[in-house]
C-alpha positions in Angstrom: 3.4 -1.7 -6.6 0.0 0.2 -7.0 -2.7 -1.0 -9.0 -1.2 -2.2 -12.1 0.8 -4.5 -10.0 -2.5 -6.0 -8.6 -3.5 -6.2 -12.7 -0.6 -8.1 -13.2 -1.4 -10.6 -10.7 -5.0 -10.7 -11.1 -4.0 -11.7 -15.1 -1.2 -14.1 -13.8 -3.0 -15.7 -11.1 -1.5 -18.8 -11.3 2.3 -17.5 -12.4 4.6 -17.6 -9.1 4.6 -14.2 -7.4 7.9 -12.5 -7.6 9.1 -9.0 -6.4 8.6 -6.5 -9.4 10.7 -2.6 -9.3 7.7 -0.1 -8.3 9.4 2.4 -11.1 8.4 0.0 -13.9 4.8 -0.5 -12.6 3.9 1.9 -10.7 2.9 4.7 -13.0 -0.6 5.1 -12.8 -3.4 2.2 -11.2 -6.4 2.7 -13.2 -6.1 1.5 -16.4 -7.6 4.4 -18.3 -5.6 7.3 -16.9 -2.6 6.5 -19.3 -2.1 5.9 -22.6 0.7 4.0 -22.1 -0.1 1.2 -19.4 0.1 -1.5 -22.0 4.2 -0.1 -22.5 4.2 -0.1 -18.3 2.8 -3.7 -18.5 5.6 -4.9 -21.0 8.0 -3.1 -19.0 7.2 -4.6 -15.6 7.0 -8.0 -17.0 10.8 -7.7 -18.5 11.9 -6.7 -15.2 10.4 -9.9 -13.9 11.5 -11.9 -16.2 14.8 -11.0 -15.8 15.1 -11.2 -12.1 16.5 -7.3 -12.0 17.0 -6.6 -8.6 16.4 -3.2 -7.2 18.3 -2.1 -4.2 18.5 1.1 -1.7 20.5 3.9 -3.5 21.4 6.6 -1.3 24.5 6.3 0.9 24.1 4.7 4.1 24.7 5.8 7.8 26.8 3.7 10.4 23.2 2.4 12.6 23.1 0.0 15.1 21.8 -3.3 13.8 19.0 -3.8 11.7 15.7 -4.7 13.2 14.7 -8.0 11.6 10.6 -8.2 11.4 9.3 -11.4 11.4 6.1 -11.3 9.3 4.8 -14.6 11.3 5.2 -12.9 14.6 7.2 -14.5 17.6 4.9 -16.9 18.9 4.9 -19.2 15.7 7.4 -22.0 14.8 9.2 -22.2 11.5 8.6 -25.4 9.2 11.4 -27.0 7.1 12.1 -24.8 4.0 10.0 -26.1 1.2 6.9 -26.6 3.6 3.6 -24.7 3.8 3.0 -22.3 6.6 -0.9 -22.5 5.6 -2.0 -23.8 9.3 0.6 -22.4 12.0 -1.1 -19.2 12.9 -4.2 -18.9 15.0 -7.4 -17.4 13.7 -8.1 -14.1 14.9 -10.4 -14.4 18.0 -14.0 -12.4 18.5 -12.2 -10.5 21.9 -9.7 -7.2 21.8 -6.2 -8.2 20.6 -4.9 -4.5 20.2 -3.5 -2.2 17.4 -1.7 -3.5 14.4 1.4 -2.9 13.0 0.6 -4.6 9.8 -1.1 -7.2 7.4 0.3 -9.4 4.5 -0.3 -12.5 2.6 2.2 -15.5 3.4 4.0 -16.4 0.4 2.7 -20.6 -0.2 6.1 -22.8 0.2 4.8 -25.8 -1.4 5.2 -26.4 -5.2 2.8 -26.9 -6.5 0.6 -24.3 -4.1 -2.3 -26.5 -2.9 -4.5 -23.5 -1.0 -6.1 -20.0 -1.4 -4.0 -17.1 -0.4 -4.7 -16.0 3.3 -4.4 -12.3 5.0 -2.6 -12.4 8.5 -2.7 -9.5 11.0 0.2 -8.6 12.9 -0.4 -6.5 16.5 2.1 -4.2 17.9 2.5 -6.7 20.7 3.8 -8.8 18.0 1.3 -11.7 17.6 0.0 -12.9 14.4 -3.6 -14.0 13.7 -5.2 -15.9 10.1 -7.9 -13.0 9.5 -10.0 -16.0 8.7 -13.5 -14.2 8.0 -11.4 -12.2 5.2 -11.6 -13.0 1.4 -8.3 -12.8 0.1 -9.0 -13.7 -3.6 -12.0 -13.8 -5.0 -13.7 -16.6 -7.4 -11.9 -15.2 -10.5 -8.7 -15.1 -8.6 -8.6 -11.5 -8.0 -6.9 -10.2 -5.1 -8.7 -8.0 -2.2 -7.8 -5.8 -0.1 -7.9 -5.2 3.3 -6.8 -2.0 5.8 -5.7 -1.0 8.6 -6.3 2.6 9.8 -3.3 5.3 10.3 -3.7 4.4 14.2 -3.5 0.8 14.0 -6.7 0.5 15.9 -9.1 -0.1 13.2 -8.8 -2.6 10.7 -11.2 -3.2 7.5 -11.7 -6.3 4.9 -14.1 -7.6 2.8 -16.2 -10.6 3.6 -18.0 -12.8 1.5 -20.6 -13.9 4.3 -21.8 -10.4 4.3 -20.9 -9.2 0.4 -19.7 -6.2 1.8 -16.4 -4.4 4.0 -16.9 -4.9 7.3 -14.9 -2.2 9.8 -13.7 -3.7 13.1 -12.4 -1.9 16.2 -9.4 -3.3 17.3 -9.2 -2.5 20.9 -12.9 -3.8 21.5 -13.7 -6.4 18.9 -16.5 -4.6 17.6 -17.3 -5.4 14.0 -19.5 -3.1 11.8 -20.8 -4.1 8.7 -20.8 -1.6 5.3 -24.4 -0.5 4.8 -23.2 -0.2 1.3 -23.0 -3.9 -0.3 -20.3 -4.3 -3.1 -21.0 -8.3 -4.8 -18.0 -9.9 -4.7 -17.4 -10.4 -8.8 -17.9 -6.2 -9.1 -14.3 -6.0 -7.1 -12.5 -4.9 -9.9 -9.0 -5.6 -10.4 -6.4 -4.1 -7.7 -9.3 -2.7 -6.1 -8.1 -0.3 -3.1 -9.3 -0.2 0.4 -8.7 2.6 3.5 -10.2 3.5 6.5 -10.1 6.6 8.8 -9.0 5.9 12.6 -12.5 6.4 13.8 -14.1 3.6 12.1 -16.3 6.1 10.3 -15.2 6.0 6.7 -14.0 3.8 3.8 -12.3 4.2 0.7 -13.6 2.2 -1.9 -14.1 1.5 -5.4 -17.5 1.7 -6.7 -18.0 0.6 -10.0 -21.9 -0.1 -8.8 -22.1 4.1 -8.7 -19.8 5.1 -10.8 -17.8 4.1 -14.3 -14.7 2.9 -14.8 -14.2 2.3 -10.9 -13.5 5.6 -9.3 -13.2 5.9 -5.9 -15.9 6.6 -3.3 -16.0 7.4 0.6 -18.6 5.4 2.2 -19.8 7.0 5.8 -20.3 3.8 7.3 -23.0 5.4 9.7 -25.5 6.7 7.2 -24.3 5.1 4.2 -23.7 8.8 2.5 -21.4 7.9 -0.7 -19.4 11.0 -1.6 -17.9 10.5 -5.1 -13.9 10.7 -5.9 -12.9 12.2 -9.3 -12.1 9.8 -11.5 -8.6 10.9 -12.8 -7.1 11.2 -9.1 -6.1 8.2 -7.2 -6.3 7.9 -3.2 -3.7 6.6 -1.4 -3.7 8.0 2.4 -6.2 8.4 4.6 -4.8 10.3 7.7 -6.6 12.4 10.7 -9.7 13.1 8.6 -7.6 14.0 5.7 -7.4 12.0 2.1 -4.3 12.5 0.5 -5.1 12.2 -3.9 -2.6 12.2 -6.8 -3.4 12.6 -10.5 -0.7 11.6 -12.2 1.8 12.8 -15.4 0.0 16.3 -14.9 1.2 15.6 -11.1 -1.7 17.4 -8.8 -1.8 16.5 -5.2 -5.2 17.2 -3.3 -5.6 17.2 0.4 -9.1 16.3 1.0 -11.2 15.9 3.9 -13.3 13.3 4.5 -16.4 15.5 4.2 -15.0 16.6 0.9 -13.5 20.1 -0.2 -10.4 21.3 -0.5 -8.6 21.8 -3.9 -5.8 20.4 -5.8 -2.2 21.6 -6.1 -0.4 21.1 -9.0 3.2 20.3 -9.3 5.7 21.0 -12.2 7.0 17.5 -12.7 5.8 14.2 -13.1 5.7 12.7 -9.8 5.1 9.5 -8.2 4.9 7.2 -5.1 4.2 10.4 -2.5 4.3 10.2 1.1 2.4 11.7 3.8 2.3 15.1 4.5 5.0 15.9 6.9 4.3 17.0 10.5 4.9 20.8 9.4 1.6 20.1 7.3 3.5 22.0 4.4 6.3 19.0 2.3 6.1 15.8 1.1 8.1 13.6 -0.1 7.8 12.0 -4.2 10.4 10.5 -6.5 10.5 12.7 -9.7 10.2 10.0 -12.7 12.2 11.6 -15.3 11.0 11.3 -19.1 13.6 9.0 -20.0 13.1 5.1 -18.8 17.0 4.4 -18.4 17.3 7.8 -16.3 16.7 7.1 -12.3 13.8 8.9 -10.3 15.0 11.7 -8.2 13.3 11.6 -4.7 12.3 15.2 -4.3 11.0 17.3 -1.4 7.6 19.7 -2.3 5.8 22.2 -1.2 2.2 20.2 -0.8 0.6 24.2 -0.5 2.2 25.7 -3.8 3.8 23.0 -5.9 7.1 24.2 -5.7 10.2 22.4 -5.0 11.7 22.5 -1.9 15.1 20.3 -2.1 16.4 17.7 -4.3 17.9 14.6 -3.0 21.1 12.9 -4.2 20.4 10.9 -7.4 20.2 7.1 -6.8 22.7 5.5 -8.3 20.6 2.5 -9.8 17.3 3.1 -11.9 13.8 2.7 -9.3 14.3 4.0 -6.2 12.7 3.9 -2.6 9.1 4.6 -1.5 8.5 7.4 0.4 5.7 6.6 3.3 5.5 8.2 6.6 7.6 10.8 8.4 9.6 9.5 12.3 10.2 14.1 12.9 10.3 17.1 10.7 13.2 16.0 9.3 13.4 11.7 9.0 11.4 10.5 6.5 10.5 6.7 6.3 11.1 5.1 3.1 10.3 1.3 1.9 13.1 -0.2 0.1 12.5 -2.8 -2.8 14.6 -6.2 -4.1 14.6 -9.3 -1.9 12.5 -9.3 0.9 10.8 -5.5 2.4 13.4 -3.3 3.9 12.7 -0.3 5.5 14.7 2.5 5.9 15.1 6.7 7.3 15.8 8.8 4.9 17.3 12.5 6.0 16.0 15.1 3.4 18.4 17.2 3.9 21.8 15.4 3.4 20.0 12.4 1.7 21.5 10.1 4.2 19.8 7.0 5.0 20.0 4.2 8.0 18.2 1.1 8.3 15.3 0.1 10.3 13.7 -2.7 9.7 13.7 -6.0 7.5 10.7 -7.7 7.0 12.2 -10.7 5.1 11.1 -12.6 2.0 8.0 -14.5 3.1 5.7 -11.6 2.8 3.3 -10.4 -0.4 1.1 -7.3 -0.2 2.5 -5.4 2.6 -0.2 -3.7 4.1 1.0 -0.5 6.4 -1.3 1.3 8.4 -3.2 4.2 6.7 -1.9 3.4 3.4 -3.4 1.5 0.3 -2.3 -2.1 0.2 1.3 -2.8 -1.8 
């Protein structure tokens, strides 16, 4: 769902929120890499328009049942459909609750919505907190981010209080304010947000710095901003590494922290990647052919040379899953789109997939640990 989803709902703040295919919007998240993100816009808003549903294509393995992920967490009660859910979960207290699994926005049941959107926090443990201190929207309705790092044990958001991110460790309570202030009306529209599993270092946009809102690592210790090129978009931050795409003329740039490192360029146009695998050589990236009615092909790569590795049976309806993290060298987790958030193992070498875990319908921006918000 990437950036030009978060344009979309920044522009339709008001509109109900419904589940858009991440092939039709999820080209490219900064408006002026593409010519043709005015076509992507159209596109995505036929597609919700017309209610197209977009389901998991690749054939399915027998599995044991599906893991069904409450978004609320155990410990809270359901209300009557129809209700709000606004007050049910407890703020997050100042003491140690543990990692996190993940973060989301409850989807407002009343009609008319009478409240700002809200992120929640979810721990491994399984408990649910309000992350009251967090701005979810700001004054002109745009939507902010928050992160959790790829360990679960730091978490990052924005806070109007301080006009800056504030990094907080998990397993002590600790909260660190951004020596680098960002005013809440500069957050620009789908603004992006990681942090590394130390604590140390944000992702950000910085249109204070830098035009047309390119990225920027922040050391949150000396307040060092190292600038990210402009025409590459991060989207994980994992053991000290940044993982960058540039998009159409596909490059993929495995960069640490400290900066360095070079790009790779790939012989395709390529899109939603994963992480690099755990034999720090493939990833995973669905293959957007140049026709609109043909599917994406989810493709293995070699992240060192470009090349391709393997091929994966062609899905059998247009969009396709997201590639995100890898379970061993050879399972790769992949987030599957239509109603609700499914996610599923892929094998990448038969193409055989088997549920995992179904996160259900009441959830909007799905945020996974190391990964920019969704």
């Amino acid at each position: 769902m990437t950036r030009l989803r978060r344009a979309l709902d920044g522009i339709a703040a008001e509109a109900p929120l419904v589940d858009l295919a991440d092939s039709a919007i999820a080209r490219h998240r900064r408006r002026r890499r593409v010519t043709v993100s005015l076509a992507a816009v159209a596109v995505a808003a036929t597609v919700a328009a017309s209610g197209v549903v977009m389901t998991a294509p690749w054939r399915a393995v027998t599995q044991p049942a599906v893991q069904v992920v409450d978004p609320a967490g155990p410990g809270e009660d359901r209300t009557a459909p129809g209700e709000d859910r606004a007050d049910v979960a407890p703020d997050l207290p100042d003491e140690p609750v543990g990692r996190l699994s993940h973060a989301y926005m409850p989807r407002c049941k009343a009609v008319p919505c009478d409240r700002d959107d809200e992120w929640r926090v979810v721990t491994t443990a399984g408990t649910t907190y309000r992350l009251q201190k967090a701005v979810a929207r700001t004054a002109k309705g745009r939507s902010v981010p928050i992160a959790i790092s790829k360990n679960g044990g730091v978490l990052a958001y924005y806070s109007r209080e301080e006009q800056a991110y504030v990094v907080r460790d998990m397993q002590t309570g600790a909260e660190k304010v951004s020596p680098v202030k960002m005013p809440e009306k500069k957050i620009p529209v789908g603004a992006l947000l990681l942090v590394s599993d130390d604590g140390r270092y944000l992702v950000v946009d910085d249109p204070m710095e830098f035009d047309d809102y390119p990225g920027a690592i922040i050391d949150m210790r000396t307040g060092e901003r190292t600038a990210l090129r402009g025409d590459f978009e991060p989207f994980i931050l994992k053991d000290g590494v940044l993982q960058l795409v540039r998009y159409i003329k596909t490059d993929l740039w495995l960069m640490p922290v400290t900066g360095g490192g070079k790009p790779v360029r790939f012989d395709g146009r390529f899109i939603m990647f994963s992480e690099v695998a755990p034999d720090g050589r493939t990833v995973v990236a669905l293959d957007k052919t140049p026709e609109p009615e043909e599917a994406p092909v989810l493709t293995v790569l070699d992240a060192k040379t470009g090349a391709i590795v393997r091929r994966l049976p062609t899905p059998t309806t247009s969009g396709g899953p997201e590639p995100l993290w890898w379970l061993d060298d050879r399972e790769v987790v992949v987030k599957g789109h239509g109603k609700g958030t499914k996610m599923f193992a892929l094998d990448v070498m038969t193409g055989d997939l088997r549920p995992l875990s179904d996160y259900g319908e009441d959830l909007l921006y799905l945020t996974l640990p190391g990964r920019v918000t969704k």
